[in-house]
N, C-alpha and C positions, 0 to 999 in steps of 0.2 A: 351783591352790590359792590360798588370797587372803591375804596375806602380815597379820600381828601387826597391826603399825603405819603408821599413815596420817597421820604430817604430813610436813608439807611436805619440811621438811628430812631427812627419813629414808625418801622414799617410796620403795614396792617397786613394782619393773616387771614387767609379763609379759613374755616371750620364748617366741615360739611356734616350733616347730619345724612342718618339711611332715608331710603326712600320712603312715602308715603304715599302705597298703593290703597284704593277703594274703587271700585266697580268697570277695574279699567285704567284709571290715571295717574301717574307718577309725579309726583311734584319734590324738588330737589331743591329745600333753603339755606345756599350762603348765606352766609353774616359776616359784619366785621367785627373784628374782634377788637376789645379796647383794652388800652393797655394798665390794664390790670396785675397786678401781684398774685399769686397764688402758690399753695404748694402742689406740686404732683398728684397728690389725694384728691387734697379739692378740686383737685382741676377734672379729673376723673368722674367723681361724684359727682360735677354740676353736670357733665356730658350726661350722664347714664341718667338723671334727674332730668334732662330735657327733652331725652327723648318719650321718658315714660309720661311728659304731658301732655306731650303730640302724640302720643297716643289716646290717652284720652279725649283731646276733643277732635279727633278722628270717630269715635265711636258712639259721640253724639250726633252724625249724618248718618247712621243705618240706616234709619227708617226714613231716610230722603230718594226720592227717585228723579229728582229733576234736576237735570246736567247743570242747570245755572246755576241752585243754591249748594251745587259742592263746587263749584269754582267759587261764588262769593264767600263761603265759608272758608275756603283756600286759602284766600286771598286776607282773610281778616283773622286767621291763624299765625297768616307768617307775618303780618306788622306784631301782633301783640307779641310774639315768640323774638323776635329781633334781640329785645334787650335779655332774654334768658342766655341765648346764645352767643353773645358779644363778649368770647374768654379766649386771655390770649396764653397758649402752652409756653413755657418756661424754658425748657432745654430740644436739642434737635432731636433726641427720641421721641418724645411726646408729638412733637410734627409729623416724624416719621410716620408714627400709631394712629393715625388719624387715619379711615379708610379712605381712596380716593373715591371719587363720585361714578357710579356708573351710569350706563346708557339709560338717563333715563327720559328720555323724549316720547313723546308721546304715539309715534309709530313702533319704538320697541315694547311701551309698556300694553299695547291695543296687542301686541302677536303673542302676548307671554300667556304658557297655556295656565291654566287655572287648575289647582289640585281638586279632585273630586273625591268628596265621603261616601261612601254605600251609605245607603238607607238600614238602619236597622229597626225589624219588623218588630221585635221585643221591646225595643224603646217607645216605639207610637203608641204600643196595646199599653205600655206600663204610662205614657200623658195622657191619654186618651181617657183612662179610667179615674187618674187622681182629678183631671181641670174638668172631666165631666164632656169636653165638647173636643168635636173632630178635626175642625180645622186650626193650624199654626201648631199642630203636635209633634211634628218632626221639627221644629226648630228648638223645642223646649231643652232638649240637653244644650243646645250650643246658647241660646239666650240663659239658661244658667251659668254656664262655662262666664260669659262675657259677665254680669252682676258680681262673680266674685272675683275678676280683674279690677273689675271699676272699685269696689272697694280696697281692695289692697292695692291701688296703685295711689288713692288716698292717704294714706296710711305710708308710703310707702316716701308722699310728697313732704310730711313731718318733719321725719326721721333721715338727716342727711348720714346717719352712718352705717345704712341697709347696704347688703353686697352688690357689686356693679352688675356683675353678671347675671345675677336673677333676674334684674330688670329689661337685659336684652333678650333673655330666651319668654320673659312673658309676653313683650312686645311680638315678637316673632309667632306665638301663641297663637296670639288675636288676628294677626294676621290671617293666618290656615283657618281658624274658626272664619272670618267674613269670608273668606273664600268659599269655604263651604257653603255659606248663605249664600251667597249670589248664582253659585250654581243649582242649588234646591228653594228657587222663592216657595214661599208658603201660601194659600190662598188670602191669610190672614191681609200679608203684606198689600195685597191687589187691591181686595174689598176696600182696606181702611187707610192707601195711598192720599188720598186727597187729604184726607183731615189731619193726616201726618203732616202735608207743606205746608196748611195755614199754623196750624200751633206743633213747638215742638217741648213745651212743657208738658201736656198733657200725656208726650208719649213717653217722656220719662218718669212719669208717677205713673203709669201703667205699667211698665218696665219693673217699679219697685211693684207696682202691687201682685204682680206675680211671683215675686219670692217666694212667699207662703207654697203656693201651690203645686209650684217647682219641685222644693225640698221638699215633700212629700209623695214628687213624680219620680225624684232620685229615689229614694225611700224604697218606693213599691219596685223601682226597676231593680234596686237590689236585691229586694227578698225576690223578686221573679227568675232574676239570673240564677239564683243561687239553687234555687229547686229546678231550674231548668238543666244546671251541669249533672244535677243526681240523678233525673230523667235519664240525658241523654249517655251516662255510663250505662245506666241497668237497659238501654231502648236503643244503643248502637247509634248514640249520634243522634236520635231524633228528639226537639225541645218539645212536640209537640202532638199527642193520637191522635189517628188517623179517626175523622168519627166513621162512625157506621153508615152504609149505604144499602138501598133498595134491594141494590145488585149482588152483591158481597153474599158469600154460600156460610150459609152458616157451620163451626166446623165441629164435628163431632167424634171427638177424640177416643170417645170410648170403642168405636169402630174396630175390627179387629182387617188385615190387609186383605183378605178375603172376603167381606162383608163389603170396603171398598172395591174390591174389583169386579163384583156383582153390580153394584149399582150403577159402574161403569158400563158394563156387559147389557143392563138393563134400557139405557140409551140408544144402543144401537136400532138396529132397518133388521126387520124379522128376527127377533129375538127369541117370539116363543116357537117361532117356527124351526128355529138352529138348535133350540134347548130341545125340542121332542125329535128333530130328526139324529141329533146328536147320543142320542138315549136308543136307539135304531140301531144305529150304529153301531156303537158298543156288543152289543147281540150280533148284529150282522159279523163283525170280522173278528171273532171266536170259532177257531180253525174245529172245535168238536160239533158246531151245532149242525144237526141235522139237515139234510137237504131242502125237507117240506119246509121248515121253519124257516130258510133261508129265502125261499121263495117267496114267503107271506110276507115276509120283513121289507123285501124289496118293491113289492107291489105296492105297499103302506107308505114305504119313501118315495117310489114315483107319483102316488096319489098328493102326498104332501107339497112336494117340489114340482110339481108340473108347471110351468109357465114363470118357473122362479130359477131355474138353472142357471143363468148367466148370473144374475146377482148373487147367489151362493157359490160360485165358481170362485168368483172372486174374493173371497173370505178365506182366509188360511184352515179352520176347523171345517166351517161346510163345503170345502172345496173335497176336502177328505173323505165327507159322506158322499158327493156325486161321484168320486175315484171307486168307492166302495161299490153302487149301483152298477156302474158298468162293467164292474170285475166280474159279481156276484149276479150279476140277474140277465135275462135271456136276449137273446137278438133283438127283437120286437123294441124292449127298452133301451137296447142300444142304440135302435135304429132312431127311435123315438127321440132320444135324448141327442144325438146326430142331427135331428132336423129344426130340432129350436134352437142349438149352436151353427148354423152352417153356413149363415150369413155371417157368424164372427168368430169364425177358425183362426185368420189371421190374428185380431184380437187378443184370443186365449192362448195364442202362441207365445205374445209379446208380456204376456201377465206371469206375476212372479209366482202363482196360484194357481191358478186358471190353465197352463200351460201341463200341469200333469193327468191334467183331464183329458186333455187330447192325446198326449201318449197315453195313456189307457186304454183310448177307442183305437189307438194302433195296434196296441199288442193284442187286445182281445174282440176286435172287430173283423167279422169277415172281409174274404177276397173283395166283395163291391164295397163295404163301408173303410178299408182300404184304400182303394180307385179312389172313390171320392172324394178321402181327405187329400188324396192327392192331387187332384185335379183342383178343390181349393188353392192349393199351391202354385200353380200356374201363372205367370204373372208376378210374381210376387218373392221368387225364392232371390232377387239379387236385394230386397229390401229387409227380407226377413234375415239372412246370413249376415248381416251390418248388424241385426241385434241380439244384446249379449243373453236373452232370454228365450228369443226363438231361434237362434242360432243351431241351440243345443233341439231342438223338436226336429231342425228338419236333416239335423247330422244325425240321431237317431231313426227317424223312417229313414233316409238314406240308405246307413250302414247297416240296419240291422232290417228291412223289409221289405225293400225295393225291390222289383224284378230287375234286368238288363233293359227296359224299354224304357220302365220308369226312370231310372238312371241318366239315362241318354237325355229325356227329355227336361232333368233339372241341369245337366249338361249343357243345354242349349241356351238358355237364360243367360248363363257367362258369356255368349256368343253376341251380345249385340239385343236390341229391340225387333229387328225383321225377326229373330227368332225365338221370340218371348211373348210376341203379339201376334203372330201367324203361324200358328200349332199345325204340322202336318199330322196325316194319322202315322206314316212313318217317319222316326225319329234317326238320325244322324250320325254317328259321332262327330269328332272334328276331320278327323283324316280322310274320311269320306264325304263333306263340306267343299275340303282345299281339294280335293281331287276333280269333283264335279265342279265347283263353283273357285277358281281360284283367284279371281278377280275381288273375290270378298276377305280375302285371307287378312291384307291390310286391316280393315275394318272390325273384323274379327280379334284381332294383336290388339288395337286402340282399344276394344270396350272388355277386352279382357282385363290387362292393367288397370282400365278406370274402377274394375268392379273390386280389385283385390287388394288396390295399392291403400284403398279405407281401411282392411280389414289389418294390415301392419300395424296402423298406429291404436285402434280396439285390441288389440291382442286376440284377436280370435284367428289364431293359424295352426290351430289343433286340431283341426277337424279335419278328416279323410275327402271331405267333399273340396272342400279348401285345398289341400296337399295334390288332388288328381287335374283341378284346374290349374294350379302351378305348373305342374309336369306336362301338360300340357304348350301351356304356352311358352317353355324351356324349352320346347322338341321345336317347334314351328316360329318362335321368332326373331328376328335379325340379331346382330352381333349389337348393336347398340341397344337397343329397349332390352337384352339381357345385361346389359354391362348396369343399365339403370336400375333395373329389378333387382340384381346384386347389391346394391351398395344399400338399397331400401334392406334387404335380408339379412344380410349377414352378421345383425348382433341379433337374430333372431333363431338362430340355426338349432337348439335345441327343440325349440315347439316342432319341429320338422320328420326326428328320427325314430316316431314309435310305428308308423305304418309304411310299405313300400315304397309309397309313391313320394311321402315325402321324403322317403331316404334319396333318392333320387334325386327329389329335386335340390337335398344338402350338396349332395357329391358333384352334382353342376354349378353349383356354387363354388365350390371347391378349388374345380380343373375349371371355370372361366374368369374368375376373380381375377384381381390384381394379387400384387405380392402385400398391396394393404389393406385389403379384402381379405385375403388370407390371414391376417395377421388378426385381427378382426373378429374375423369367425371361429378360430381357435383359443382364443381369449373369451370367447362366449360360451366356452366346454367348459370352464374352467369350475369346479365342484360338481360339473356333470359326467365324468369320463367314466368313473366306476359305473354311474346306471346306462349311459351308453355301451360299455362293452357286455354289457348282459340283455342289451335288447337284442332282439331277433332280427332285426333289419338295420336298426343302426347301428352296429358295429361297421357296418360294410365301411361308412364314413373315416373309421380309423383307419381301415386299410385306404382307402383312398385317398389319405392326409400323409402316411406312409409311403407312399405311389409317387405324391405330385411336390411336397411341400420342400423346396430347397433349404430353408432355415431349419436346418435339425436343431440347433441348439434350442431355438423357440419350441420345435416340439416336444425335447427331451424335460422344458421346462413348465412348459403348460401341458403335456398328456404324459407323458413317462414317467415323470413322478408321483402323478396324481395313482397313474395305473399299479404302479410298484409299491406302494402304499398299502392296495389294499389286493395284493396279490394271492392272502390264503384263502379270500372267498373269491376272486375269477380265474383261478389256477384248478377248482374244481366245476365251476360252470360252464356248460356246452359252447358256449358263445364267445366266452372272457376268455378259456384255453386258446379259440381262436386267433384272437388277437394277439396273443403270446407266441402261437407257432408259427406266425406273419412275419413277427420282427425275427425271431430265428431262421426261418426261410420262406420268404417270399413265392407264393403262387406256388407251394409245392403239392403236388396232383392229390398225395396220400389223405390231404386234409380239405383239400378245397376243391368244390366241383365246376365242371367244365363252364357252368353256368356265370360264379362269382365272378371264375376268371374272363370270362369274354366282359361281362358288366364292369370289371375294375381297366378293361382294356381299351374301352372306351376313352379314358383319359391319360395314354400313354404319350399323345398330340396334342397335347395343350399348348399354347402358345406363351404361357407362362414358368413353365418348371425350364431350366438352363443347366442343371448338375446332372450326369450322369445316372441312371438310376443302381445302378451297384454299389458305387459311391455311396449312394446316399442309405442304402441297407446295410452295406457295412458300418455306416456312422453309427445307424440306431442298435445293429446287433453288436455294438463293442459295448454299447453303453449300458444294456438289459444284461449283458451274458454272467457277470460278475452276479449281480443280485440273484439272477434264474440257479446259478450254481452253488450260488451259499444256499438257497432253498430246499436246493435237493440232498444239500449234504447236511441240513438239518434237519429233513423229513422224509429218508429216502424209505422208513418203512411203510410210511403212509401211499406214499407214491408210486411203492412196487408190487402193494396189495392191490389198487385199485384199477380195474380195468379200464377205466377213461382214462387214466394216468400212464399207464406205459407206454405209449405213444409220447407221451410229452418229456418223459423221464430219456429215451431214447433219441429224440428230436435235442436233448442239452448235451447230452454225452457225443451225437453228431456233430451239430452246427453253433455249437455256442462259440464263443470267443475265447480264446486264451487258455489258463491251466484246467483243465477240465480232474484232474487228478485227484482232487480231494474228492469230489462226487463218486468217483469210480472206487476208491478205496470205502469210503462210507458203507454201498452198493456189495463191497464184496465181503465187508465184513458184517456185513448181515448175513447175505447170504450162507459164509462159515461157520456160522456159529453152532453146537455142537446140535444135534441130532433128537438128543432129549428133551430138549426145552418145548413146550407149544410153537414157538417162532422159528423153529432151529429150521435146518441147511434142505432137510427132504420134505415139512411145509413149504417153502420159498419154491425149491425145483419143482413141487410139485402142485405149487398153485398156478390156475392159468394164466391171471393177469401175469403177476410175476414172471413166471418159465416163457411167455413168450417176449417179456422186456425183455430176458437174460440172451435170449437169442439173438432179438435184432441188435442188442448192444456187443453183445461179440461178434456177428458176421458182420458190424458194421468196422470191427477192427481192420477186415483186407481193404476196407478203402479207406483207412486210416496209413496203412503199411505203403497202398499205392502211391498216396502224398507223401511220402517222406517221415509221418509221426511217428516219432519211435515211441508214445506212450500207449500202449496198450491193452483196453481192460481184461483180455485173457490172462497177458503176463501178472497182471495185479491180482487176478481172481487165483491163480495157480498156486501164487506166493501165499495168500489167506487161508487157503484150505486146507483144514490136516489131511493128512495120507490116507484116513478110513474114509475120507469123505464120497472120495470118487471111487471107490467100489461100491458104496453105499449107492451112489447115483449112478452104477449100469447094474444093482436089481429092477431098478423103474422104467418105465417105458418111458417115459418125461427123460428120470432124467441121464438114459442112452439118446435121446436126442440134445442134449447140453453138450453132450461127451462128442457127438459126430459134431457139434458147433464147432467145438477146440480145433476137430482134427480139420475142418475144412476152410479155419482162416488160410494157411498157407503160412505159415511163420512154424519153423523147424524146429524151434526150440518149445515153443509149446505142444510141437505135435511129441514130439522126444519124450518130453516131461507126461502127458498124456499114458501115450503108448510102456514107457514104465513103472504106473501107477496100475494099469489094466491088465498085464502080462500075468500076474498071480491068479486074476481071477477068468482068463478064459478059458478052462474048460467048464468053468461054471457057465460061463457065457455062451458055450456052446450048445447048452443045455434046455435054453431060455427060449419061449417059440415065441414072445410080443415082436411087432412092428421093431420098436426102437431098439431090443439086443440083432437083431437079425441084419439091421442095418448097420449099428455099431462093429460088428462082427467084420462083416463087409469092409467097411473100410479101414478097420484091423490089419486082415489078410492082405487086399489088394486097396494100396491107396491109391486116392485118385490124382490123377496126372494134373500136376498144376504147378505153376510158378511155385518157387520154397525161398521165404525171407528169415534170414535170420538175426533178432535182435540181443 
């Protein structure tokens, strides 16, 4: 209201009080203020005094539900309230302090959300049991809550020197308590609305006479809480057990895990029938029992199992006894047990059980029960190679049973549907397909790829039936559906190298790839270079990445190191030396046959490799020669003993890189060592691995002298040896062939140093009737006509 008079000296203030929200409506009473004396205290005190009486007779409308008697009640709140409110503040802080009024119209106070209580289910069970009755039970904590407001705010109306503050946070209290009520009405509130509008005395002596029952609903909700927190420690959180149900197994602890696992065994689908043929069993595959008794065992089981096979197949234990039967018992029961499976071959191939039942009947079924399973297979092998459990069944009949015909004709399956579905009785290959029919070759390319490009992302490219169909369609398809099949392979390139065909098809990878294909597929060796260089077929791939690959540094970093690493176990393996005498010399005939070389020469035309290929062999033999050499100059007795090794010992002394020096001195000072020892100087000449290294590494010194080297393992061997040595070595046949080495490099100064170490003992020499003094002799007397170097 806006107050008479407006000058200066007589102005009237507004004083707002907070809002007063109930079910919805906000109503905001100005007053004016009169001009009144007060101190700051009092002035305070009346404020926080008037608002805790509008709260009270706010909270004699709860139980009103009809919009008119809370606006009449409004309405006859704020005349009688006028003159509480009518106080005027003293100084401009106290004005300040006054909150200003907010929005409180009745479109903002209609959108304000309303806070919500959870229902607590402890609180209804603990009113429920003290009032005796069900409904108005969830309001009972908050109608208590509000009875001891309404009291102390009595109390509260006395006493003008209670603290300000508690009076606004009780108000604010009451607040959230109606709020909660209005969001959880009570059935209570429904049924007995009407008789609440006409009388509202009656609902405040109801109000009081519920104290009693209250405080005693507090009571019991206490002692309930309290035994519920010691539950829920010892019960993980739960206030409340679980009762017992119908359903619920009752548990019997005394059980020992084996007593449980029988009763589990005991639920099963032919139980007694798996426990007796299981007990069969046992008997049956005990490698000493008698043959008669193996017979009767077996007859016993097929009398058991007859018309049950497919279901026991499929069981991991009785899959074991049908394995057993056809191992152990005669045609007739294999044949038998063949004709109740034959409709579901496919099936038991796909089963993770059931599947070694059928290789069983492969390995120990005749030629026709053979045919058979194979002719099941017809139709079907591009379905069954897609999975990862019959995969393995029909790469086993494949690789290990097949004739040439059979072969051909799972062959033809990867060719397309014409020839999966219209079986001739002669079978194909492809080359003879595209020769006769080349009109279909396209056709053939398309459902090749479709059938293979699944089996990349299954991981099943291990299989030789898989590897031959590869190689295949690498021979016969265009430069683009390889370039695509490439870039699908090539982080797959080790699943490729343990059989032929897949080596092949790595090494076309190789030489048609890109330079990031390459990169690619030799990043996919990488912790596999050691078991590559010891397979039998894929090593080829090394040399073929040796052949094409222009980034030496890449290879030096992803295979030469890996290879160098583990060099003292592939420096004595058949396979892994190879790869070693590759990077020393390339395609030299002594070690590699006419065959690898035509295969590695296939991809000397790649349209990808740009360097040189000497170039690129000298890159990698500078980079091997240093490690190959410290090798040999720390194991050169291991290496001069072993006859696979002196070829390799010889191949570092020729063609390595750089000082080869320390290896030949190593080398010769084994060899000198005195004569008595076990190891001494006439073992070495006289063993053959050794004596014939000692040869090729000296005749190898005149094509040393040819080049220009003036280091020479003669000259180092001569300088090693004492003077008894080499008369020691022309009593031996051996080692008069060491001694014709020296004289026939052609370098003058060893033949000098030679021929004056022998001059004392030729008439011994002339004495001697072996091969090697007669030839030594020989070329004594008349030397042979040849160039003469002198170092």
């Amino acid at each position: 209201m806006k107050s008479k008079a407006e000058s200066p000296g007589n102005r009237k203030t507004k004083a707002t009080v907070g809002h007063i929200r109930h079910g919805g409506f906000g109503v905001t009473k100005p007053s004016v203020a009169k001009n009144v004396s007060m101190t700051p205290d009092r002035f305070e005190r009346s404020q926080n005094r008037a608002r805790k009486h509008v709260a009270k007779q706010r909270r004699t409308l709860l139980n009103a539900d009809d919009t008119t008697q809370i606006h009449g009640s409004l309405a006859d709140l704020s005349q009688a309230d006028d003159s509480a409110l009518e106080l005027t503040p003293l100084t401009l802080s106290q004005i300040s302090a006054i909150d200003p009024p907010e929005n409180d119209t009745m479109t903002a106070t209609f959108r304000r959300k309303k806070r919500r209580v959870q229902n607590d289910d402890t609180l209804e069970m603990a009113v429920q049991c003290a009032r005796g009755e069900p409904d108005g039970a969830e309001r009972s904590f908050t109608r208590r809550q509000l009875e001891q407001f309404s009291l102390h705010d009595d109390d509260d109306d006395e006493n003008e020197d209670a603290e300000d503050i508690g009076g606004m946070d009780e108000s604010m209290e009451v607040d959230e308590m109606e709020d909660a009520e209005d969001d959880v009405p009570s059935p209570a509130k429904k049924t007995k609305s009407a008789e609440k509008k006409e009388k509202d005395s009656p609902a405040k002596s109801k109000k009081i006479g519920l104290k009693e029952p209250l405080k005693q609903a507090a009571k019991k909700l206490k002692n309930l809480k309290s035994s519920g927190d010691q539950k829920s420690k010892k019960q993980g959180g739960k206030n409340f057990d679980a009762l017992p149900d119908e359903t619920t197994v009752p548990k019997t602890p005394n059980q020992t895990w084996k007593e449980k696992r029988q009763e589990r065994r005991m639920t099963k689908n032919n139980y007694n029938l798996i426990s007796t043929a299981k007990r069969c069993w046992e008997d049956l595959r005990r490698a000493d029992l008698p043959s008669e008794k193996k017979k009767k065992i077996c007859d016993d089981l097929m009398g058991l199992t007859k018309g049950k096979i497919k279901e026991l197949s499929m069981v991991h234990d009785s899959s074991r006894v049908v394995q057993c039967v056809v191992q152990y018992g005669s045609e007739a029961q294999r044949c038998s047990i063949y004709e109740e499976i034959k409709n579901d071959i496919c099936d038991f191939c796909k089963s993770k059980y059931a599947k070694f039942v059928i290789r069983k009947l492969i390995n120990y079924g005749s030629k026709d029960l053979k045919a058979a399973i194979f002719h099941c297979f017809h139709g079907q092998i591009r379905k069954l190679i897609k999975h990862k459990e019959a995969s393995e069944i029909i790469e086993y009949a494949y690789n290990e049973f097949a004739t040439a015909p059979q072969r051909m004709a799972i062959h033809e399956e990867f060719y397309g549907p014409t020839f999966s579905l219209f079986k001739n009785q002669v079978h194909q290959s492809l080359d003879q397909i595209i020769a006769e029919q080349p009109e279909k070759k396209e056709m053939v390319i398309r459902s090749m790829k479709e059938t293979l490009t699944p089996l990349v992302d299954k991981d099943l490219l291990q299989y030789s039936l898989v590897h031959k169909v590869f190689l295949d369609f690498f021979i016969y398809a265009d430069d683009k559906s390889k370039k695509e099949m490439i870039e699908v392979l090539r982080e797959h390139i080790p699943s490729f190298l343990h059989t032929r065909d897949g080596t092949r098809v790595a090494m076309k990878c190789i030489w048609g790839g890109s330079a990031k294909d390459r990169k690619i597929s030799l990043k996919s060796l990488k912790t596999h270079v050691a078991k590559v260089c010891k397979e039998e077929q894929g090593h080829l791939l090394l040399l073929a990445i040796f052949d094409s690959v222009d980034d030496t540094v890449l290879v030096q970093k992803v295979i030469l190191d890996e290879l160098l690493k583990s060099m003292d176990t592939l420096i004595v393996h058949p396979t892994g030396k190879k790869v070693l005498l590759y990077l020393l010399n390339p395609r030299d005939p002594v070690h590699f046959n006419p065959n690898i070389q035509q295969v590695l020469q296939e991809g000397d035309h790649n349209t990808t490799s740009k360097k040189d290929k000497t170039i690129r062999a000298k890159e990698l033999r500078a980079y091997v020669s240093p490690h190959l050499i410290k090798y040999l100059e720390e194991h050169a007795l291991e290496m001069m003993s072993d006859n696979g090794l002196a070829l390799v010992v010889k191949a570092i002394i020729t063609y390595a890189s750089g000082d080869v020096s320390p290896a030949m001195r190593a080398i010769a000072d084994l060899v000198a060592k005195p004569c008595s020892t076990a190891d001494g100087a006439i073992n070495m000449v006289e063993h053959p691995a050794s004596h014939i290294a000692l040869k090729k590494i000296i005749a190898n010194d005149k094509t040393r002298l040819e080049n220009g080297e003036g280091i020479l393992f003669s000259s180092i061997l001569l300088e090693a040896l004492p003077k008894s040595t080499i008369k020691v070595w022309a009593a031996s046949n051996r080692g008069c062939f060491i001694l014709v080495s020296l004289l026939d490099v052609g370098c003058s100064t060893v033949s000098e140093n030679v021929k004056a170490h022998l001059q004392p003992v030729m008439r011994s020499l002339r004495k001697m009737t072996f091969k090697g003094a007669e030839i030594l002799l020989e070329r004594l007397e008349k030397p042979k006509a040849q160039r003469e170097y002198r170092v």
